[in-house]
mmCIF file of the C-alpha atoms, coordinates in Angstrom:
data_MODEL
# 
_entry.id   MODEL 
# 
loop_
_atom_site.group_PDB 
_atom_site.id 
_atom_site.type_symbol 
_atom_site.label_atom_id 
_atom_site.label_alt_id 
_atom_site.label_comp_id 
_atom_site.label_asym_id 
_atom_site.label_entity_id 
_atom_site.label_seq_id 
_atom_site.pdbx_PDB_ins_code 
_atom_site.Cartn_x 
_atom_site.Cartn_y 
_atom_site.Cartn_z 
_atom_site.occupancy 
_atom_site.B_iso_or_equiv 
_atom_site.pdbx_formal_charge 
_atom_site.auth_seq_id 
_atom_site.auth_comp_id 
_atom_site.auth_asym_id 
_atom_site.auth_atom_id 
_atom_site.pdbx_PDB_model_num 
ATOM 1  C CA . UNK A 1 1  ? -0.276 8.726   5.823   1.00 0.00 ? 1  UNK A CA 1 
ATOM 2  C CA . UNK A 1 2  ? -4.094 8.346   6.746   1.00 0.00 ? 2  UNK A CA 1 
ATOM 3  C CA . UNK A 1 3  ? -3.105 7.041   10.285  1.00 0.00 ? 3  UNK A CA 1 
ATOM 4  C CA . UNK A 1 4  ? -0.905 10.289  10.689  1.00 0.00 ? 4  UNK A CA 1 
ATOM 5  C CA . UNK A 1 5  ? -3.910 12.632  9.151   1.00 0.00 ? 5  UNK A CA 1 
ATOM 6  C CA . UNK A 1 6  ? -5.775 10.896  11.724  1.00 0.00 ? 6  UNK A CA 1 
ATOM 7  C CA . UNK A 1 7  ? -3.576 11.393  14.743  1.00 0.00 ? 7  UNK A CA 1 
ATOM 8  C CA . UNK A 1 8  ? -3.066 15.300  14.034  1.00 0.00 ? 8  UNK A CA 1 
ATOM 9  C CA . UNK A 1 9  ? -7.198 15.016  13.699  1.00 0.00 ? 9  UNK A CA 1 
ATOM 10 C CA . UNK A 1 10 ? -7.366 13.725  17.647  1.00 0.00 ? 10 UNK A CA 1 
ATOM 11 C CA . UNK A 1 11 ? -4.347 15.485  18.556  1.00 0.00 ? 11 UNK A CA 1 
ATOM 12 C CA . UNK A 1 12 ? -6.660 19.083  17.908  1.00 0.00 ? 12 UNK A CA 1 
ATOM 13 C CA . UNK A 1 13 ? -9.744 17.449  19.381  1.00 0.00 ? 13 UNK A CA 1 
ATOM 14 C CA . UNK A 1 14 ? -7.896 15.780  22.492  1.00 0.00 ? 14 UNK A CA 1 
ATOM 15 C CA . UNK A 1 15 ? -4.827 15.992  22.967  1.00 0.00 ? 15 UNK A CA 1 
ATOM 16 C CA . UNK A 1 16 ? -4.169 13.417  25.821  1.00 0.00 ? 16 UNK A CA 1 
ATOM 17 C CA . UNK A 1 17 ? -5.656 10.496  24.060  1.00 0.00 ? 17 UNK A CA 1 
ATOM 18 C CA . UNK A 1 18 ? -3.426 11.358  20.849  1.00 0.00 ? 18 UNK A CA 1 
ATOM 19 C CA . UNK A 1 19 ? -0.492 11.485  23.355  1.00 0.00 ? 19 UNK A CA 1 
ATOM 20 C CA . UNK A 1 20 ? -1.644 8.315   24.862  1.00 0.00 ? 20 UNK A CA 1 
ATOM 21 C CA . UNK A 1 21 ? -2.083 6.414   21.570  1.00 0.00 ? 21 UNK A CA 1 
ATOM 22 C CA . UNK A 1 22 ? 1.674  7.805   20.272  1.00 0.00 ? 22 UNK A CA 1 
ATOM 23 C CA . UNK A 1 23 ? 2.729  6.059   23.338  1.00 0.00 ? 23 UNK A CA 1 
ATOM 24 C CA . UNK A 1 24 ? 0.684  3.009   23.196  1.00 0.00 ? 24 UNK A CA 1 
ATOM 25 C CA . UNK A 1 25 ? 1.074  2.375   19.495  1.00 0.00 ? 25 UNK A CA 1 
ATOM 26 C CA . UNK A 1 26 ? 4.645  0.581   19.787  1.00 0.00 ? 26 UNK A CA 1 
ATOM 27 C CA . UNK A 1 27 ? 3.404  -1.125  22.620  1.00 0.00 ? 27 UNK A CA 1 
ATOM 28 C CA . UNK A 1 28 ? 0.508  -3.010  21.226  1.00 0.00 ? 28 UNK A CA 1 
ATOM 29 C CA . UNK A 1 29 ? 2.530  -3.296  17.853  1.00 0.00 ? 29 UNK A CA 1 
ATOM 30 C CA . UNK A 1 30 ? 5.070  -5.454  19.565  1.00 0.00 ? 30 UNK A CA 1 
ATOM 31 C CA . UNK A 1 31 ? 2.513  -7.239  21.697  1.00 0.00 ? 31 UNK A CA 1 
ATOM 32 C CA . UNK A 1 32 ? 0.982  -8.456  18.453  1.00 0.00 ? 32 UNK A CA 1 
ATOM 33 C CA . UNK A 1 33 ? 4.250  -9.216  16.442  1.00 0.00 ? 33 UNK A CA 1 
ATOM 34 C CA . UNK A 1 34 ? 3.927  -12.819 17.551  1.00 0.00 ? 34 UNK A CA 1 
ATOM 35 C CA . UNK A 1 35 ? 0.740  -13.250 16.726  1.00 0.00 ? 35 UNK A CA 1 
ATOM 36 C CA . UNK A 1 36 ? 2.134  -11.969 13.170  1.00 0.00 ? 36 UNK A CA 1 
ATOM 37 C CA . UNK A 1 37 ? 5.198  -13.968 12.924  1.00 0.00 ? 37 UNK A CA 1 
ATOM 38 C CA . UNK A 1 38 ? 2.204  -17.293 13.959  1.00 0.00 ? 38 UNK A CA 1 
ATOM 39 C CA . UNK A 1 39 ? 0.171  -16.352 11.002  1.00 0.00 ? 39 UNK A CA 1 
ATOM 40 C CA . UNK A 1 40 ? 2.931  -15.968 8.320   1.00 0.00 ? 40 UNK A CA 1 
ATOM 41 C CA . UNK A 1 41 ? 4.461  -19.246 9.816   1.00 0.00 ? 41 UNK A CA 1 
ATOM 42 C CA . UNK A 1 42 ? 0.746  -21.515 9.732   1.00 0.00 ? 42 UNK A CA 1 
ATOM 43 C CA . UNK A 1 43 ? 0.476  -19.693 6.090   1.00 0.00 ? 43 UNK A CA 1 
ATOM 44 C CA . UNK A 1 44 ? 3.312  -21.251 4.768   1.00 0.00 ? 44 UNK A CA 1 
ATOM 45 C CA . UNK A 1 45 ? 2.749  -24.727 6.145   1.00 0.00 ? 45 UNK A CA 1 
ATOM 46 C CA . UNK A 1 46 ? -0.793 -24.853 4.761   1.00 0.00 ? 46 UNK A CA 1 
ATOM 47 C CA . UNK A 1 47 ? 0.662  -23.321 1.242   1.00 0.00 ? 47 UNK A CA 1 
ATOM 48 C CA . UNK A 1 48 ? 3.155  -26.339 1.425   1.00 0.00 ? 48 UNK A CA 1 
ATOM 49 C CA . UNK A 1 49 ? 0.268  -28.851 2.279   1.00 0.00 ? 49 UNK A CA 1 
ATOM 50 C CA . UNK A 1 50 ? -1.818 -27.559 -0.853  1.00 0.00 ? 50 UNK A CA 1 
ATOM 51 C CA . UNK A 1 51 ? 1.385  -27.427 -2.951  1.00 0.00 ? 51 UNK A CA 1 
ATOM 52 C CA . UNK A 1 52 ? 1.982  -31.064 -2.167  1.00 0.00 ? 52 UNK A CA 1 
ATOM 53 C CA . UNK A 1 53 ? -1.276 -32.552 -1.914  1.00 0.00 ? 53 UNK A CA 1 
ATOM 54 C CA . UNK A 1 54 ? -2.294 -30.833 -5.980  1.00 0.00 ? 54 UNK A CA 1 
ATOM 55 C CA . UNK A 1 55 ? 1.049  -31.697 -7.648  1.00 0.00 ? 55 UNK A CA 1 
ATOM 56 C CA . UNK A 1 56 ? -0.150 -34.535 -9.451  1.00 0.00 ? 56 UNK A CA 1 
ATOM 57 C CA . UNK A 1 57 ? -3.232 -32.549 -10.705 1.00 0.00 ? 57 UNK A CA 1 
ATOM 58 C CA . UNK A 1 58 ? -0.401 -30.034 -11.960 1.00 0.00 ? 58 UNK A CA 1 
ATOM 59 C CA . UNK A 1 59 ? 2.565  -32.910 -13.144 1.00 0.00 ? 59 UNK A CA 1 
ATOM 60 C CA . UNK A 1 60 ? -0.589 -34.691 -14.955 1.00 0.00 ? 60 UNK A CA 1 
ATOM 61 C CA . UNK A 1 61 ? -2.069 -30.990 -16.713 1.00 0.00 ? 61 UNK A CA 1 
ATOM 62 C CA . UNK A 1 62 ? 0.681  -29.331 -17.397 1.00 0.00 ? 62 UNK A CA 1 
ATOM 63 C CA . UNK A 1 63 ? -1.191 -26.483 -19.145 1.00 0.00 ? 63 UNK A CA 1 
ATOM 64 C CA . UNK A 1 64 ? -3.022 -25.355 -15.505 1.00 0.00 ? 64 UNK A CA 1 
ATOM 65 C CA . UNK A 1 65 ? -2.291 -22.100 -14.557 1.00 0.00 ? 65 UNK A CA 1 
ATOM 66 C CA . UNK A 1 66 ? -0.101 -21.691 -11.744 1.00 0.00 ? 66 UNK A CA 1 
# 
């Protein structure tokens, strides 16, 4: 909701850049999914790496917090 309150806000002060960034937004958006799908995918292999490398901390104290 802010980013629309925001666009309306540059669409009164200039209306060409708020017509540029409607039409730019999508583009950047999927330039950067990749970049996205990297970081959720190197996330998960260092959560693995830390999940197997403190399981016998956790198997030998079983009342840790998880």
């Amino acid at each position: 909701m802010i980013k629309f309150l925001l666009w309306l806000i540059l669409l009164i002060l200039c209306w060409p850049i708020a017509l540029l960034a409607l039409v730019l937004y999508p583009i950047v958006w999927l330039l950067l999914l990749p970049f996205r799908l990297v970081g959720i995918a190197v996330d998960g292999v260092l959560k693995s790496i830390w999940s197997i490398v403190t399981l016998p901390a956790r198997i030998l104290n079983p009342k840790q917090k998880k």
